[in-house]
PAKOLSE-383642 format. One record per residue: residue in one letter; z, y negated, x negated of N, C-alpha, C, O in turn. Coordinates in steps of 0.2 Angstrom, whole numbers, plus 5000, padded with zeros to 4 digits. Layout:
N
AZYXZYXZYXZYX ...
***
This chain:
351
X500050064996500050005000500049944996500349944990 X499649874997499849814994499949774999499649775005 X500249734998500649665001500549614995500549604989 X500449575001500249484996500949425002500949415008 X501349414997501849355000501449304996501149304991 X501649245004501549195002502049155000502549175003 X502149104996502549064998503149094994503649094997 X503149134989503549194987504149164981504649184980 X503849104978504349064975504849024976505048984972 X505049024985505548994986506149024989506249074986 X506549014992507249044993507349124996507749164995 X506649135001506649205004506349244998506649294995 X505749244996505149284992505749284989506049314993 X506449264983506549314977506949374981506849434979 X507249364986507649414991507249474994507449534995 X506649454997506049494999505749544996505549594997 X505749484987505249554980505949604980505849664982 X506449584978506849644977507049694979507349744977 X506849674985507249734992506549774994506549834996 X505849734994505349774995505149824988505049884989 X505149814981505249854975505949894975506049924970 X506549894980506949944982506549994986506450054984 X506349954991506450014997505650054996505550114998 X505150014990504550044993504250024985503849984984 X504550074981504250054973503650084970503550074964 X503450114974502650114972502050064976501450064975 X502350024981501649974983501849914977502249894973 X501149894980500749824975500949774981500749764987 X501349734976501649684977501349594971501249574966 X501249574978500849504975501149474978501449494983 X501149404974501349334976500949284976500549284971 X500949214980500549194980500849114982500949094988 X500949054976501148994977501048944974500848944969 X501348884977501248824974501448794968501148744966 X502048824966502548814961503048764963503548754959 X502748724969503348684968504148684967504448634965 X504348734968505148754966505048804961505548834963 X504948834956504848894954505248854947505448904943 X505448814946505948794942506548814944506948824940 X506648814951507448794952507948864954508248894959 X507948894946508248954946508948954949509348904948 X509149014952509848984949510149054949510749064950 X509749124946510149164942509449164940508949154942 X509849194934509249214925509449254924509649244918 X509649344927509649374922508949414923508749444919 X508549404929507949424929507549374931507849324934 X506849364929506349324933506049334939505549384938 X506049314943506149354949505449394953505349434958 X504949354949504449374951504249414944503649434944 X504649434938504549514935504449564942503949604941 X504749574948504549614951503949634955503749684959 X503549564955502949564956502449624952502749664949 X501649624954501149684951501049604948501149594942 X500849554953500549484950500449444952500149444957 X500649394951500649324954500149254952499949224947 X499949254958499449184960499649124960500249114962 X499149064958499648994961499048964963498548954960 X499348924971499048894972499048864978499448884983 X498648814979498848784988498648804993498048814993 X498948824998498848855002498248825007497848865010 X498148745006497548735010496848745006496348745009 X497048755000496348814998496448874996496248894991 X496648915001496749004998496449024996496049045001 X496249044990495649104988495449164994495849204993 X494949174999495149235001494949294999495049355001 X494649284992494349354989495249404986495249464986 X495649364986496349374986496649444991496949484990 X496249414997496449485001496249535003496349565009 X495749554996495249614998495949664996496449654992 X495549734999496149774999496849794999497249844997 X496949715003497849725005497949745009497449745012 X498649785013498649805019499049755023499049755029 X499449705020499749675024499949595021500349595015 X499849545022499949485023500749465023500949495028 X501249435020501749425023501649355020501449345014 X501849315025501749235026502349195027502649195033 X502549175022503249135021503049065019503349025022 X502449035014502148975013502548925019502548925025 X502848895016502948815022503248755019503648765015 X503048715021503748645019504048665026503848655031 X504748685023505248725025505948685028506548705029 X505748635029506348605034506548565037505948575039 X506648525039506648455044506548395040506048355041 X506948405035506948325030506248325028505948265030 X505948365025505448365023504948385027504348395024 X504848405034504548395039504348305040503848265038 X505048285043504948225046504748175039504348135041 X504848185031504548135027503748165026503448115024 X503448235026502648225027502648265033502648325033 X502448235039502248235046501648295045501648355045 X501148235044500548265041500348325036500048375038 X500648315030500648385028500848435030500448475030 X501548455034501948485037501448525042501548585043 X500848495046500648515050499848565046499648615047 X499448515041499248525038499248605035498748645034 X500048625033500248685029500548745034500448805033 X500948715038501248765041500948785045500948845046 X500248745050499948765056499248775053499248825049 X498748735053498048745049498048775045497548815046 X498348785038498248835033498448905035498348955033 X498948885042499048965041498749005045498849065045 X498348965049498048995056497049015051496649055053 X496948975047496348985042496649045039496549085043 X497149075034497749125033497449185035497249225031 X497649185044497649235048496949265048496749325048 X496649205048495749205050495349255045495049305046 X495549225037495449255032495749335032495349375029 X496149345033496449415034496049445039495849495036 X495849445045495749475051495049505045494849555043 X494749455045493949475041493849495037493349525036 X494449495032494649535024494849605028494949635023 X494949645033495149715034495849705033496049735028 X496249675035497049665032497349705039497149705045 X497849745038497849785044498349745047498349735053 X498949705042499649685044499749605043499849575038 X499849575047500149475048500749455051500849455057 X501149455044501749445048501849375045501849365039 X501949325051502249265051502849225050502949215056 X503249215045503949195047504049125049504149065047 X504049155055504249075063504849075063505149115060 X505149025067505848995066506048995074505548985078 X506749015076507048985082507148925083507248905089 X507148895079506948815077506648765085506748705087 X506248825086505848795092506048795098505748765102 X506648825099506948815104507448735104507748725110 X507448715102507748645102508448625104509048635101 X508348595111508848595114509048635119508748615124 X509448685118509348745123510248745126510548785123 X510548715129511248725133511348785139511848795142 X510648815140510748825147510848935146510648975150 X511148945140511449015137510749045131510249015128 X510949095130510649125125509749125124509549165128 X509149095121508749105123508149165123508049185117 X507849185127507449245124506849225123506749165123 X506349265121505549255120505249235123504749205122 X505449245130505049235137505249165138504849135142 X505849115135505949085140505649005136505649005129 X505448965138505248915137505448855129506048845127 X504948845126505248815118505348725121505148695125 X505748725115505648635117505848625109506348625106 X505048605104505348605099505248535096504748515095 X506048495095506148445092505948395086505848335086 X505848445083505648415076505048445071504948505070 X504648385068503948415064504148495063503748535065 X504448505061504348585058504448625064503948655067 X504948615067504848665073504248655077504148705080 X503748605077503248605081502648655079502348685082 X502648645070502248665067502148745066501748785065 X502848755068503048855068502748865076502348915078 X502948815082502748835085501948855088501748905091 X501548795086500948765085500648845083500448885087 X500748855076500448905074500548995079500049035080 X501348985081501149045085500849025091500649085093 X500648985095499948985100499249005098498849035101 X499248975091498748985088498449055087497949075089 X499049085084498949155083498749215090498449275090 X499149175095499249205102498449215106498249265110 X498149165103497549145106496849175102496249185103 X497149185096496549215091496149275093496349305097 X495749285092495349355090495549385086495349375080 X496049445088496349495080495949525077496249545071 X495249555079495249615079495549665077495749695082 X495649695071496349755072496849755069497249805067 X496949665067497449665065498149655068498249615073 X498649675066499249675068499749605065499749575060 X499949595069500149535071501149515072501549535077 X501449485067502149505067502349425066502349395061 X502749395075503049335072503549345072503849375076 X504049315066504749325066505049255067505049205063 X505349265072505549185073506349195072506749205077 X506349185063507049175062507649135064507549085066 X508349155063508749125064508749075059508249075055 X509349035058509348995051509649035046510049065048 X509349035039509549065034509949055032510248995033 X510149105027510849085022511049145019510949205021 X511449115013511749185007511249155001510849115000 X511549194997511349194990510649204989510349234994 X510349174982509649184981509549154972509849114969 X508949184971508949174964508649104965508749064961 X508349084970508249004970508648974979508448974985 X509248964975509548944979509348884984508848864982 X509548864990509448784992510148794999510248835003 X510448724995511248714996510948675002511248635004 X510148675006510048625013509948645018509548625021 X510648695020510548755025511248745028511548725023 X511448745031512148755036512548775032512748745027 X512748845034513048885030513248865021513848855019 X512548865019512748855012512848785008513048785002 X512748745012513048685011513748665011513948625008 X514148715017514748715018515148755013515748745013 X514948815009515348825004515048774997515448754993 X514448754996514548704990515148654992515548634988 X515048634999515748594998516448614998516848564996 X516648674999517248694999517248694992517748664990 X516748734987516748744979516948654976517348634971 X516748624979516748544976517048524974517248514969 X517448504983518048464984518348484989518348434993 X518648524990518948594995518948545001519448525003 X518448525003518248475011517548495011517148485007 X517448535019516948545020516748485025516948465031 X516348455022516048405027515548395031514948395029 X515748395039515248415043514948345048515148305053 X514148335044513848295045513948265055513948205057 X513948335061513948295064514448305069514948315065 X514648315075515348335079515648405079516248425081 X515048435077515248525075515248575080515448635080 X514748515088514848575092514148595093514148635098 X513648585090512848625090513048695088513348715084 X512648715093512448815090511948815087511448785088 X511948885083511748905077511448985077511849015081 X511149015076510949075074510849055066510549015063 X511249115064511249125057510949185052511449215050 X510449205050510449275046510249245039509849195037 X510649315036510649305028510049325026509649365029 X509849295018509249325017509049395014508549415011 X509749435014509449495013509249545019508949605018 X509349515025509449535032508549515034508149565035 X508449455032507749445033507249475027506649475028 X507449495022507049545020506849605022506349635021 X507549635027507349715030506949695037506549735039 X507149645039506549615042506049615044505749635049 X505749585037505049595034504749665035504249685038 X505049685031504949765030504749785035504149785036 X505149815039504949815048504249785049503749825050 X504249745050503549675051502949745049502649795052 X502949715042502549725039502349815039501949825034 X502549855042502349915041502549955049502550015050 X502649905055502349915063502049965064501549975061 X502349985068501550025073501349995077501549935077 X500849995082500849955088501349985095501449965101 X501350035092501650065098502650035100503050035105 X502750005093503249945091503449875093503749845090 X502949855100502949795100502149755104502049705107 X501649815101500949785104500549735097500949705093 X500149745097499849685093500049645091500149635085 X500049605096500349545094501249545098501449575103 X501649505093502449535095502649455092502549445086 X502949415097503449355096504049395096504249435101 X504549375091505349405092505849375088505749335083 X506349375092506849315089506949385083506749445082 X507649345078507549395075508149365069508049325065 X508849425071509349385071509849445074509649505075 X510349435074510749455076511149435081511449385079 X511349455088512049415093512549405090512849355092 X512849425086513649395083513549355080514049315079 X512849345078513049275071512749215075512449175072 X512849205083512849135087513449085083514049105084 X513249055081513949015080513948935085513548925089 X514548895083514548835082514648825077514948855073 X514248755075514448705067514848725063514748755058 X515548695069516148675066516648775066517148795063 X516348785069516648885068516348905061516648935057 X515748875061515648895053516148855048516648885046 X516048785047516548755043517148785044517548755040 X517448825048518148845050518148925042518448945037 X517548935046517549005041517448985036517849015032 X517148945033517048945026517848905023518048915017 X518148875028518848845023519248905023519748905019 X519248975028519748995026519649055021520049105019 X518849045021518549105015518949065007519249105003 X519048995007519048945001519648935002519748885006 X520048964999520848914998520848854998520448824997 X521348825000521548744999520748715002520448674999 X520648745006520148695008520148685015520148735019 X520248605016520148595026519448565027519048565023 X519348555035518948545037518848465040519348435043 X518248435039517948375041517548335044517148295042 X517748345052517148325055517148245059517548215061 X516348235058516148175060516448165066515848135068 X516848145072516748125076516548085082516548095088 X516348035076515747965078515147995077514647955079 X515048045075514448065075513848075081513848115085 X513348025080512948065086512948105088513348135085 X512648155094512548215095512048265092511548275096 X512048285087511348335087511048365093511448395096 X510548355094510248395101510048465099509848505103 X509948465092509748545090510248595089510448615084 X510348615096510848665099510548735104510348735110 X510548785100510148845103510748875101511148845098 X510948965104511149015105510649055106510149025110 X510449115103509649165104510149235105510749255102 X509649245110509749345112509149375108508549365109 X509649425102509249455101508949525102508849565097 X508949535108509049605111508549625110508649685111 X507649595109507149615109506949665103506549715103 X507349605094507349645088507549675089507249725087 X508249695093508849765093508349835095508349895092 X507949815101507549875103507049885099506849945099 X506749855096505949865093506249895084505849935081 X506649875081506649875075507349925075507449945070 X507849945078508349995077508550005069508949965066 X508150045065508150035056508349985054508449995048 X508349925055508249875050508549795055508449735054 X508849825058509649745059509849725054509649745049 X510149685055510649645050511149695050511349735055 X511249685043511849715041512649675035513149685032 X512249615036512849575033513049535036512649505040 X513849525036514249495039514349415036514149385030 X514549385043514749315040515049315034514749285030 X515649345034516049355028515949355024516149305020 X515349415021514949435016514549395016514449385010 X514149345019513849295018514149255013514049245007 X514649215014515049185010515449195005515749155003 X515449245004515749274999515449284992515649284987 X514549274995514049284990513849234987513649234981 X513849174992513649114992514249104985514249084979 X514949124988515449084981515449114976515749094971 X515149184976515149234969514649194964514749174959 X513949194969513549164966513849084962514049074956 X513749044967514048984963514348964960514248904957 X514948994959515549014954515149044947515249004942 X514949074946514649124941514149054938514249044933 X513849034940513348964940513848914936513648864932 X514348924937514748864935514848794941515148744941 X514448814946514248754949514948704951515548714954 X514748654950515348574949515248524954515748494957 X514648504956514148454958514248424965513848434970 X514948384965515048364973514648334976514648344982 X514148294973513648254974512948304975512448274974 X512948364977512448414977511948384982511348384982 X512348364987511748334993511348274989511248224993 X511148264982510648214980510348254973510148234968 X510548324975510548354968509648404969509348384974 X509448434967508848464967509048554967508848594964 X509648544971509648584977509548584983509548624987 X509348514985509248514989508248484989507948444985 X507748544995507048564993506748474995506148464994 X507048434996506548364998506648324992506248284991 X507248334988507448314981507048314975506948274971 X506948384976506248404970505748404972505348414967 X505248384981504748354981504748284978504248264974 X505348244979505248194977505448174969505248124966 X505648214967505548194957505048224957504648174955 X504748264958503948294957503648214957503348184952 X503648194964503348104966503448064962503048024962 X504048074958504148004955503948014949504047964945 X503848054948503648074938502948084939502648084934 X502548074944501848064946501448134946500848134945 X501748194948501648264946501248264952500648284952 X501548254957501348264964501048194969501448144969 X500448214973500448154975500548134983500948174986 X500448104985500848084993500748134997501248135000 X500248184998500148235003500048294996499548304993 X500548324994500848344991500348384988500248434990 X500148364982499548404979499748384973500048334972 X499748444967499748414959499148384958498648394960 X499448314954499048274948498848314942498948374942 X498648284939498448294931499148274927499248294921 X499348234930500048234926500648294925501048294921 X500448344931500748394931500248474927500248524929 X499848454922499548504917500148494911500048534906 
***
């Protein structure tokens, strides 16, 4: 079997190569990226794409498609990956995450690709008060990135597969340790701050809901995805994809994380605007289709890894919210050293 990830040098792909070179070490395993992050290690005892067969670079709005002759399966991670960096390139955001990836899909269906798994976000569901939400029920998605995850599964919905299979995983929010960390995630923000300055500080009143899984969780995931039958879901398959226990609120997570961290309390805004980006997801539809391959780590263990990790790092950096942990920081030194240009493309400065 060969698999080509996209997008494989950022927080998921190193957690992805190594659990796919576990469970399945004889397939050919490719990556395929930008490099914009492929600096920002934050463990070195391996290079994480050593478990790569071979690794590509380049931008996704020009994919090579001769790239995917003879793969069986596609796994598509490529995105600018988060709100900040949604709402500061509007335009590219739509550009990367919907356009290139629906040319992506197109390129595969014609290359013989048997397998397209899409990693979509629950993201899209927005503002959702009215209990847990399912596949079937209506998105309302808030912000550039979520529109763009959504955009793209219409796209895909609407497409001509011919026999290709088709896998949207519309994640929960991520978190847990990774060889390329990024402390601009819920969860893992709030233990950088417990490790800091024993005060988890919570930007807004702490009562938004969350769906959380760890990135070893969305690796088995993948797996799953990626080696479907159809008789698992049909051709084409939106699914949340997530676990029910790990609904939280904000401020239940900053709880957990202070009592994971000694001597640390909790701080929350409560002048704070309201976040309207408050979902709860039922993931009952993952539970029946994928059985094998649930989450299997805990809140707990999530945090726990997060502080193993960052401890062993040495990490000090109270100031981490301006630091190049966080992924709009290092678009932006990239911009400022003139590497990268306004709709995010390498200069000649960056040879």
């Amino acid at each position: 079997m060969k698999i080509l990830i996209t997008g494989n040098m950022g927080y998921v792909g190193p957690a992805l190569t190594r659990h796919l070179r576990h469970v399945m070490p004889q397939t050919t395993l490719l990556g395929y990226d930008n490099g914009y992050f492929g600096h920002c290690l934050t463990r070195l005892d391996v290079f994480p794409e050593r478990r790569l067969d071979a690794q590509y670079f380049g931008d996704m709005r020009a994919f090579p498609a001769e790239l995917l002759d003879g793969v069986d399966s596609v796994v598509h991670l490529s995105a600018v990956s988060n709100d900040p960096m949604g709402n500061r390139f509007e335009t590219v955001t739509d550009d990367i995450n919907h356009s290139a990836s629906l040319r992506l899909a197109e390129m595969a269906r014609d290359r013989g690709v048997n397998s397209f798994v899409f990693a979509s976000s629950c993201s899209m569901y927005g503002a959702a008060e009215d209990g847990p939400r399912k596949e079937s029920d209506s998105v309302n998605p808030l912000t550039t990135y979520a529109r763009s995850k959504n955009a793209t599964e219409e796209g895909l919905a609407s497409m001509d597969l011919g026999d290709m299979t088709v896998t949207a995983l519309r994640f929960a929010t991520a978190c847990g340790m990774s060889d390329r960390l990024r402390l601009d995630l819920v969860l893992n923000d709030f233990v950088a701050c417990a490790l800091t300055s024993k005060v988890v500080t919570v930007l807004s009143d702490g009562s938004p809901w969350r769906p959380l899984i760890d990135v070893r969780d969305m690796a088995r995931a993948i797996e799953w995805a990626a080696t479907r039958s159809r008789e698992q879901g049909g051709q084409l398959v939106r699914v949340n994809t997530g676990s029910d226990v790990w609904n939280y609120q904000v401020k239940d997570l900053a709880n957990a994380v202070a009592e994971a961290v000694s001597g640390t309390r909790v701080s929350i805004n409560t002048d704070a605007p309201p976040d309207k980006r408050s979902y709860s997801v039922d993931f009952s539809m993952f539970k029946s289709l994928a059985p094998s391959h649930l989450p299997q780590v805990t809140l707990e263990q999530s945090i726990a890894g997060l502080c193993e990790g960052l401890t062993e790092l040495g990490f000090t950096d109270a100031n981490f919210r301006n630091s190049e942990f966080m992924r709009l920081k290092v678009l932006e030194g990239h911009m400022s050293a003139g590497r990268l240009s306004e709709d995010l493309r390498w200069t000649s400065a960056a040879a």
